[in-house]
PAVEXPA-262389 format. One line per field, with one value per residue (C-alpha): residue in one letter; x, y, z. Coordinates in pm, 1 decimal. Example, Ala and Ser with C-alpha at 12.3 -4.5 7.8 and 13.67 -1.06 7.14 Angstrom:
2
rest A	S;
u 1230.0	1367.0;
v -450.0	-106.0;
w 780.0	714.0;
// end
This chain:
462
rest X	X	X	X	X	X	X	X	X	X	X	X	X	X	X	X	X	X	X	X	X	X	X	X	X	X	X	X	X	X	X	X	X	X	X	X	X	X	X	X	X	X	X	X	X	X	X	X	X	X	X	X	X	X	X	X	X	X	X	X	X	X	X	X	X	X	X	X	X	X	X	X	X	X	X	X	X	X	X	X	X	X	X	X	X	X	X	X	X	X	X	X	X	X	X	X	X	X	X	X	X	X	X	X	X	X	X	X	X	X	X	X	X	X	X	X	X	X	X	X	X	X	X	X	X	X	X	X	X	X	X	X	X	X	X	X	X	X	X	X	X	X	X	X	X	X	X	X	X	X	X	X	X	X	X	X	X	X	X	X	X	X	X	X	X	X	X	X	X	X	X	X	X	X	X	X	X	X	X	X	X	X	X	X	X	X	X	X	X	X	X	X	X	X	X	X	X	X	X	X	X	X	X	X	X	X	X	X	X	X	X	X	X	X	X	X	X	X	X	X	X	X	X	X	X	X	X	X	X	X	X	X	X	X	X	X	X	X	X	X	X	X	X	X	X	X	X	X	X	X	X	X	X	X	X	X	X	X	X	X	X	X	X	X	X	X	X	X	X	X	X	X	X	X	X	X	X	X	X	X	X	X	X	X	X	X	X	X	X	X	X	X	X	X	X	X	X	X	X	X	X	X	X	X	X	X	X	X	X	X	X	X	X	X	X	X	X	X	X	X	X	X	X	X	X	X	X	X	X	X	X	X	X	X	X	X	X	X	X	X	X	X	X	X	X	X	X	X	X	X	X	X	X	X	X	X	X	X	X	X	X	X	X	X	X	X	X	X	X	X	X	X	X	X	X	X	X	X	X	X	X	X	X	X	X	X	X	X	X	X	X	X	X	X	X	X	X	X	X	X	X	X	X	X	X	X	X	X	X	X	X	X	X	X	X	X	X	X	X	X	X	X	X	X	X	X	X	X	X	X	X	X	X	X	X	X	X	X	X	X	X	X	X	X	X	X	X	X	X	X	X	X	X	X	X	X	X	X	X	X	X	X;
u 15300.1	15112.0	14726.8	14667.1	14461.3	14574.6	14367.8	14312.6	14500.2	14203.4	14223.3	14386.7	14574.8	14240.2	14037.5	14255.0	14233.1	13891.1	13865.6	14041.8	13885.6	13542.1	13614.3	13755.5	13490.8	13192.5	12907.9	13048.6	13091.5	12687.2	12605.3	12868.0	12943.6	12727.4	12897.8	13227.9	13228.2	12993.6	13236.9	13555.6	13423.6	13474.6	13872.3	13882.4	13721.0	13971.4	14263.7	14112.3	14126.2	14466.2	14618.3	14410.7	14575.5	14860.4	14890.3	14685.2	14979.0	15226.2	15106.3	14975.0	15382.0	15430.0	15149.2	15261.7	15648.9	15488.3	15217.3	15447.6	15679.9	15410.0	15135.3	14942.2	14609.8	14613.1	14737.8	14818.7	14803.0	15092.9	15266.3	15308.9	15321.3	15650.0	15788.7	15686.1	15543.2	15168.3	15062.4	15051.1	14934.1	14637.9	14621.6	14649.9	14393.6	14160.2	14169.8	14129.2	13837.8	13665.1	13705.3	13572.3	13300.7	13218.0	13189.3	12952.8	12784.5	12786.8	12606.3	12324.1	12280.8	12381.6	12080.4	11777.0	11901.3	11931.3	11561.5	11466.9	11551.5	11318.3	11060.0	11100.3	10742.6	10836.2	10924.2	10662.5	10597.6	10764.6	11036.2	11206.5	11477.7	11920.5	12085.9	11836.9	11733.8	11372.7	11401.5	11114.7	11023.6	10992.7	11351.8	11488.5	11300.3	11505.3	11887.4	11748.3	11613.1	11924.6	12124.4	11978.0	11985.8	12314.2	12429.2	12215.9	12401.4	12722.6	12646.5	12538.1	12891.4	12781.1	13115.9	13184.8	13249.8	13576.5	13346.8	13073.1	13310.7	13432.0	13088.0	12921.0	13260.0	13259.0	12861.2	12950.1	13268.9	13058.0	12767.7	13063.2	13213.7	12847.1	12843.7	13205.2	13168.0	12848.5	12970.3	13245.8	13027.7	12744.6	12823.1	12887.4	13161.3	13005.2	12825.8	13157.2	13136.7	13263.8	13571.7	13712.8	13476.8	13654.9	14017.2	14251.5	14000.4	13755.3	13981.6	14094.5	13732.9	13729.3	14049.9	13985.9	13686.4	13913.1	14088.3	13767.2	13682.2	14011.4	14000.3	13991.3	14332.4	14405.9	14174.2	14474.2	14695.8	14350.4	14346.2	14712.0	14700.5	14420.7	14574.7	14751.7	14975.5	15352.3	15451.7	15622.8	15285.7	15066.7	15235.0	15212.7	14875.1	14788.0	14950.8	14746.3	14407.9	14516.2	14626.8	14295.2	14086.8	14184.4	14145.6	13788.2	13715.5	13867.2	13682.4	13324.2	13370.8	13438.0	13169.4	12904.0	13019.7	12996.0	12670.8	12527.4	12534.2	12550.6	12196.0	12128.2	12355.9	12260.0	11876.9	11992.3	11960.8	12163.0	12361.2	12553.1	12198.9	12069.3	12413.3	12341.4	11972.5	12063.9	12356.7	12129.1	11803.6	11605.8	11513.9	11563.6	11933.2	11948.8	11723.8	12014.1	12249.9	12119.8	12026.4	12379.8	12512.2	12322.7	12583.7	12831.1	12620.0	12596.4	12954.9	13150.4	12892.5	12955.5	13298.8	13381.0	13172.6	13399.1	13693.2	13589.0	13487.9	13845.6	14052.4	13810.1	13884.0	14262.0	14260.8	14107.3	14326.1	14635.4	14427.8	14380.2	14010.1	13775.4	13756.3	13429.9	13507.5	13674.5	13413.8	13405.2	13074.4	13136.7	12942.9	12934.4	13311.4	13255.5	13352.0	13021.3	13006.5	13223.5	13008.7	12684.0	12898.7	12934.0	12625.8	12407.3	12630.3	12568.8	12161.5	12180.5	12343.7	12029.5	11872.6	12058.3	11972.4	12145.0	12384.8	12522.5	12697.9	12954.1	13003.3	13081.3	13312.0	13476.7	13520.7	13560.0	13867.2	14053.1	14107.4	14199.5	14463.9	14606.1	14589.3	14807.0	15082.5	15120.7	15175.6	15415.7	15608.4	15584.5	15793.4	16051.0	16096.2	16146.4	16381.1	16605.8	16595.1	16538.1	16757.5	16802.7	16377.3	16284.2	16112.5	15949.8	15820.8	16079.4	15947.0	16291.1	16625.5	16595.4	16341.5	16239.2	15873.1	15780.7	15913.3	15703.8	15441.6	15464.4	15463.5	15166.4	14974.1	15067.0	14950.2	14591.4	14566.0	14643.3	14344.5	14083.9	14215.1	13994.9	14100.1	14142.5	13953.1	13855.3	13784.0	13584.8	13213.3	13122.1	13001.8	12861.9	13206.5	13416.1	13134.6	13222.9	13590.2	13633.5	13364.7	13559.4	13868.1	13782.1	13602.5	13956.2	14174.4	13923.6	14020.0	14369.9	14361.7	14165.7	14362.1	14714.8	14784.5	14661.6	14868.9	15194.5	15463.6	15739.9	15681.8	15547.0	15745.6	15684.9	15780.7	15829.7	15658.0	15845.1;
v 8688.3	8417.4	8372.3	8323.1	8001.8	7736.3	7701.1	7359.0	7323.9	7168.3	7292.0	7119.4	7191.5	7196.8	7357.2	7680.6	7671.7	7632.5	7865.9	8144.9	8015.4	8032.3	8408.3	8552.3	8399.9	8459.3	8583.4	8868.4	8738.3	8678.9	9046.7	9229.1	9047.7	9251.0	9565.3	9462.0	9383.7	9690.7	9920.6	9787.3	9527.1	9121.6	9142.2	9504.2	9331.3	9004.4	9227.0	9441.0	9128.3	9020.0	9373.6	9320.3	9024.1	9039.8	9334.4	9073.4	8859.2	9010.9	9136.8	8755.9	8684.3	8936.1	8803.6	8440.6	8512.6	8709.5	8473.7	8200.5	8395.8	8506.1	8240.6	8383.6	8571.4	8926.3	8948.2	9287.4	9456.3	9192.6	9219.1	9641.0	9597.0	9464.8	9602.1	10002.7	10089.2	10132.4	10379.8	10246.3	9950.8	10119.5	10265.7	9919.4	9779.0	10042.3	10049.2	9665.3	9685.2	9871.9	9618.6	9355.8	9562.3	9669.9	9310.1	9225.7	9542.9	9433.8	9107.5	9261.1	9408.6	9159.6	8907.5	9161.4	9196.4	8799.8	8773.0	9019.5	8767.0	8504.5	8681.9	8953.3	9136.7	9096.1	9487.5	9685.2	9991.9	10275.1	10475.8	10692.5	10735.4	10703.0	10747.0	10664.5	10385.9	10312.9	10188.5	9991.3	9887.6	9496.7	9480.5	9681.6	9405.2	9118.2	9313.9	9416.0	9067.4	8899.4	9080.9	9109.0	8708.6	8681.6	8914.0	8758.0	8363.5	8527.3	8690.8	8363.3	8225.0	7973.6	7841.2	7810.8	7472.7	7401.9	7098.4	7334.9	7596.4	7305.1	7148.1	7532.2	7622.3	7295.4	7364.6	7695.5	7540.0	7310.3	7575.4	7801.7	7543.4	7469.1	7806.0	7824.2	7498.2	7629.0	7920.0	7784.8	7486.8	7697.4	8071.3	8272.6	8480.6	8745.1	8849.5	8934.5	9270.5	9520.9	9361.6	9716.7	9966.9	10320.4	10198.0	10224.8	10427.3	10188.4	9939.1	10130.7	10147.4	9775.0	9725.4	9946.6	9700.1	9424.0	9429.3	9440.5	9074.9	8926.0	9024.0	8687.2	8530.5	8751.7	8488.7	8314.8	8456.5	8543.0	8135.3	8086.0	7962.1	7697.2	7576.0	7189.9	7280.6	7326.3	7709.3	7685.1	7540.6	7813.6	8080.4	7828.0	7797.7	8140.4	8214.2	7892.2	8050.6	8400.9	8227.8	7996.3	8288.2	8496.3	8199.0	8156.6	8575.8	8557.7	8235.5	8407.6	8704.8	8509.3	8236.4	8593.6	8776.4	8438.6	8420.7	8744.4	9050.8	9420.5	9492.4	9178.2	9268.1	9577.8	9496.2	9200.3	9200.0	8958.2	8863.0	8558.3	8389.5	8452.1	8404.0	8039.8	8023.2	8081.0	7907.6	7560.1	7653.1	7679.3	7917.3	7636.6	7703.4	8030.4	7965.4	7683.2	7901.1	8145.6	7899.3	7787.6	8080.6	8165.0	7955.3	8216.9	8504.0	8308.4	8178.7	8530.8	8717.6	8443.2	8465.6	8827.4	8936.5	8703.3	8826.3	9185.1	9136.4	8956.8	9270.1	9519.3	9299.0	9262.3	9654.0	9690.2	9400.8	9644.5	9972.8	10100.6	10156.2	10123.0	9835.9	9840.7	9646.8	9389.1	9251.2	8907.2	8711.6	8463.7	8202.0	8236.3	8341.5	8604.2	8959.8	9064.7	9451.9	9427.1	9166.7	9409.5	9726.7	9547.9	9419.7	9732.7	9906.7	9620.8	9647.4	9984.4	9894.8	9827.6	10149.3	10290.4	10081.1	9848.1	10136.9	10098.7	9798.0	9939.3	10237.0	9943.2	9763.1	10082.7	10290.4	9959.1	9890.8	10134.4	10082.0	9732.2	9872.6	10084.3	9804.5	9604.2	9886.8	9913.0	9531.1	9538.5	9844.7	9637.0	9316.9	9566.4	9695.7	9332.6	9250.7	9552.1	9556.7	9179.2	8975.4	8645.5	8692.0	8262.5	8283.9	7931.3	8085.2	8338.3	8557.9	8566.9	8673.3	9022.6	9260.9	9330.9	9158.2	9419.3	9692.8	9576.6	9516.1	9848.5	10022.7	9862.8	9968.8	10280.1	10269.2	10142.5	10407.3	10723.8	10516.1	10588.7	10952.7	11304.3	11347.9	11005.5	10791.2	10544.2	10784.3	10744.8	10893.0	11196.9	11210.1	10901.0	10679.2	10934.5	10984.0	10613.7	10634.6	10985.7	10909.6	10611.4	10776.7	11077.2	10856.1	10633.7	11006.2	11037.1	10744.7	10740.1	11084.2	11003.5	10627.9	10759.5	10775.5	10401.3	10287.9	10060.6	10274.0	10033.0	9764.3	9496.8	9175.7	8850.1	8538.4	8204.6	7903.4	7639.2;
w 11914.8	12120.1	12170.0	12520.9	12424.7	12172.4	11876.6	11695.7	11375.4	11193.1	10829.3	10570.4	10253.2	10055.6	10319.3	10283.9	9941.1	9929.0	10175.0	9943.0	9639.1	9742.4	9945.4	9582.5	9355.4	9590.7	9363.3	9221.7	8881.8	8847.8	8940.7	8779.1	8481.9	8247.0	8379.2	8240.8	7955.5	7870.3	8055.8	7861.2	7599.3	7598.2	7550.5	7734.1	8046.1	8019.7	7995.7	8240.3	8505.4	8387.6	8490.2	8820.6	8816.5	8841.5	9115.6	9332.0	9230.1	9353.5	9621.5	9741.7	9687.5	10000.1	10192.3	10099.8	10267.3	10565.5	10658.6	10635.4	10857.0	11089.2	11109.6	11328.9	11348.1	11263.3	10908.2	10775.2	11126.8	11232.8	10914.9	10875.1	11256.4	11299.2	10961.0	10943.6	11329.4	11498.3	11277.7	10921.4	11076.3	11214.7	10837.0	10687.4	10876.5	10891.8	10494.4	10480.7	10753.0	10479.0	10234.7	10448.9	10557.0	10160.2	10042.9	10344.2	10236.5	9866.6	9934.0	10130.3	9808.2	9600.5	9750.2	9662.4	9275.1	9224.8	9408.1	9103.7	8836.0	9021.2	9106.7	8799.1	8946.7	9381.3	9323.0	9537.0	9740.0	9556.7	9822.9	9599.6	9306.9	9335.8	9068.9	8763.9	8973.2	9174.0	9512.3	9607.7	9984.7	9890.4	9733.1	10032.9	10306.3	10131.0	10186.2	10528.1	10667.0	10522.0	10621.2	11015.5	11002.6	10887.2	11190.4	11429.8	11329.6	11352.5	11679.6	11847.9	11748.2	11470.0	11339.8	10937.2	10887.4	10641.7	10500.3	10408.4	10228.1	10041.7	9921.1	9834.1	9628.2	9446.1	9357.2	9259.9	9049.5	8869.0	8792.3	8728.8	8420.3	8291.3	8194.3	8016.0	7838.5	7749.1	7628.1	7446.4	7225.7	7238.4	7198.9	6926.0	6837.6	6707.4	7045.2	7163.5	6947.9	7078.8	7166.9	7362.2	7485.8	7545.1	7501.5	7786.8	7957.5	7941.5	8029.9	8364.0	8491.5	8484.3	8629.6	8952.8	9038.7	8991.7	9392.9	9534.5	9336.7	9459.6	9799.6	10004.6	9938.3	10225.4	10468.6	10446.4	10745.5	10922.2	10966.6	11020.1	11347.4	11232.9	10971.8	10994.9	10702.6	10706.3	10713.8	10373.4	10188.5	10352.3	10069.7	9776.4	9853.6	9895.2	9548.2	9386.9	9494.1	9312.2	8991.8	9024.4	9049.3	8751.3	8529.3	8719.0	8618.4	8283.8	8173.6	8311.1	8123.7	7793.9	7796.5	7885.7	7627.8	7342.5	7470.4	7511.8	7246.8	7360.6	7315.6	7567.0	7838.9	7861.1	7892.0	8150.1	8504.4	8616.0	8279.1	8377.2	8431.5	8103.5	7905.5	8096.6	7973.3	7608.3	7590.4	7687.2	7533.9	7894.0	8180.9	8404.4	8352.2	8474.9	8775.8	8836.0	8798.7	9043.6	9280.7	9313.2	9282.1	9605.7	9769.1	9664.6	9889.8	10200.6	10217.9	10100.8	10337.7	10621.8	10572.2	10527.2	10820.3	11051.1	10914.0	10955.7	11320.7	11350.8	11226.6	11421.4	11708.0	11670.8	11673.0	11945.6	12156.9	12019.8	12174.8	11851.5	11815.1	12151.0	12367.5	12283.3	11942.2	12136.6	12354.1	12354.3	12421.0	12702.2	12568.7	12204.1	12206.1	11932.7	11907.3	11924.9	11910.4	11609.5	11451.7	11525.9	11362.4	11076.3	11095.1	11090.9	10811.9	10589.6	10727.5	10602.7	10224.1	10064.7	10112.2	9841.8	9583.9	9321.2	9251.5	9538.3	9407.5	9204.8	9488.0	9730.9	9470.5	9415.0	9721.2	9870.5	9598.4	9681.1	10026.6	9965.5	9758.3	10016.5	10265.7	10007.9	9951.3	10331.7	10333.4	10067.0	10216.0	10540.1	10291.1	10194.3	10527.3	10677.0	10396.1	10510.8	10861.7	10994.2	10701.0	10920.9	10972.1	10922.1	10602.8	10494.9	10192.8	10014.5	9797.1	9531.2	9697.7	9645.8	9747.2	9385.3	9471.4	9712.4	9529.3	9198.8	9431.5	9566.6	9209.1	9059.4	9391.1	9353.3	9036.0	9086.1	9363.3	9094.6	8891.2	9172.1	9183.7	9005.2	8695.6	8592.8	8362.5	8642.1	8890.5	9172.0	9116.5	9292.9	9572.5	9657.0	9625.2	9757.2	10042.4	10129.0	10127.4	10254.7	10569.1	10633.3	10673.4	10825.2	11133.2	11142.5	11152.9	11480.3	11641.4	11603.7	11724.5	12022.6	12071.3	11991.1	12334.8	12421.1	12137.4	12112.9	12085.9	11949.2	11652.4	11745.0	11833.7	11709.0	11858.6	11614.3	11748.9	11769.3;
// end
């Protein structure tokens, strides 16, 4: 499948990995930190992020054959595309839209909550009460504004510069070891008490939040045709960012837990800035650590907003959802209409309060999930049908990958489900997912006709 205008193959080697990197660490571990390891204790929460781990593995070992077989922009919606037909693509993509959408979401709340540990008394003018927690009109101003200039650059077609990833992940990496060596010369064992919290159970309600961290190594075939790397490298890479970023997760959770007890993290706001505090003796430290980690908000909610807009867009160049998501501004160049969708859902976040990070990272989860089983039926598929398919990057000579792949979605999916441990919390959660696919039902229904009727064919570049 060819653009009708070349793009420039400006990012290197490290700018895609930085550009994965920084998209999977973003600033999720400073916010949620203290939620782990209270939901499934110190090792619970490691283990937790290990299992999460290495679904996100395997998975990233489809994604790393098909985006080397398929560089080109579109991802997922290419991928299930040309393997399984127009439908599951539409599925896949819808489901994956969400995801973007809920970390863009997530950030707008993300931003207010850090402000909090600054500015501990900024909380005024009372709205009302979600969930055991006060809404006030001051923290809501902070998600809003940010949130309606971070729409507004993106609308006037301000371009994320590979050099600027770079620099804000390697301030994040640095701030991001302070705290681990700090935890490991400075912590203390004992703080790590409870090491499980609800056995397997509590385990499982960790693990389900774990997709919605790693999400970003999918970027990767998003920037294919940008990239000035050789097809074969692009999956190595893509597989180096996923390995990278559980180490990242599983060395956060240990240095918090060393240097927080129980009683502390549950009092904490933001408990990755005062594990960082204690663990050097200052305030100063935490205030650092926030201040980088602020970084981490700007680039994930930069860069997940684009990449949103980009799959909203690519459904609507393949007729799936209304032209009106494909409009192009003629002299910004930007899918603006899907930038402004995005835009005001993520505007409208905050309004629920600081529980609605966890309903985000949740309901959000889960349709990453079932955009990465439709990928990895989509691997299987292409293994069986198309055989002599160039693949730079092979995935093991069988199609065992996929299948595994496959399985442990499947899996993770049953996790979200009633009745399970890790379910997802009535109603709000379910209000997220369920709304989201109840208005994509609508639009196939009403774009069926519009659609591609045969799988999509792709033709290599040579």
């Amino acid at each position: 499948m060819q653009n009708e205008q070349d793009v420039k193959k400006v990012l290197s080697r490290w700018d895609v990995l930085f550009l994965a990197f920084g998209a999977m660490i973003g600033w999720g571990w400073v916010v949620m930190s203290g939620e782990w390891i209270l939901g499934a204790g110190t090792i619970g929460a490691m283990i937790a992020f290990v299992a999460g781990g290495i679904l996100v593995i395997f998975v990233g070992l489809t994604y790393a054959e098909l985006a080397s077989s398929m560089p080109t922009t579109g991802g997922a919606l290419i991928y299930v595309f040309r393997g399984v037909g127009p439908k599951t693509a539409f599925t896949a993509s819808w489901m994956l839209a969400l995801g973007y959408i809920s970390v863009v979401a997530f950030e707008a709340v993300a931003l207010p909550t850090v402000i909090e540990y600054i500015f501990p008394n900024y909380k005024v003018g009372f709205m009302y009460t979600i969930n055991d927690y006060d809404v006030y009109a001051s923290w809501v101003l902070v998600g809003v504004g940010a949130s309606i200039f971070v729409t507004i650059v993106n609308y006037l077609g301000v371009k994320s510069a590979a050099f600027l990833q770079m620099v804000l992940t390697i301030v994040i990496g640095i701030i991001g070891l302070l705290l681990i060596f700090g935890g490991v010369f400075n912590g203390e064992v004992a703080n790590t008490e409870p090491l499980f919290v609800g056995g397997i159970g509590g385990i499982m309600v960790v693990a389900i939040m774990t997709p919605f961290m790693f999400v970003g190594f999918d970027v990767i075939p998003q920037t294919a045709e940008e990239m000035n790397v050789p097809a074969k490298a692009i999956g190595k890479i893509l597989i180096l960012s996923v390995v990278l970023a559980i180490i990242w997760y599983i060395a956060i959770i240990l240095a918090v837990g060393l240097g927080l007890d129980k009683d502390s993290l549950a009092a904490s706001t933001l408990p990755t800035a005062d594990a960082m505090a204690k663990l050097f003796g200052s305030d100063i430290f935490g205030i650092v650590l926030i201040l980088g980690g602020i970084a981490g908000i700007i680039t994930s909610w930069n860069a997940f907003i684009i990449g949103g807009s980009r799959i909203l867009y690519a459904m609507a160049d393949k007729k799936m959802i209304p032209a009106w998501f494909g409009k192009i501004d003629k002299k910004h160049g930007t899918p603006t209409n899907a930038v402004l969708f995005i835009g005001v859902l993520a505007t409208v976040a905050p309004l629920l309060g600081r529980p609605m990070l966890v309903w985000l990272v949740d309901a959000g989860g889960l349709a990453i999930v079932i955009g990465y089983l439709l990928a990895a039926v989509a691997f299987v598929q292409l293994r069986k049908n198309e055989p002599n398919m160039v693949r730079p990057f092979k995935a093991g000579k069988s199609s065992a990958i996929g299948w595994i792949a496959i399985v442990l979605s499947i899996f993770f999916v049953i996790l979200y489900m009633p009745g399970m441990p890790a379910a997802l919390v009535w109603p709000y959660e379910w209000a997220i997912f369920a709304g989201w696919a109840i208005l994509g039902i609508l639009l196939m229904v009403a774009m069926w006709k519009n659609f591609p009727k045969e799988k999509l064919k792709y033709i290599d570049k040579e």
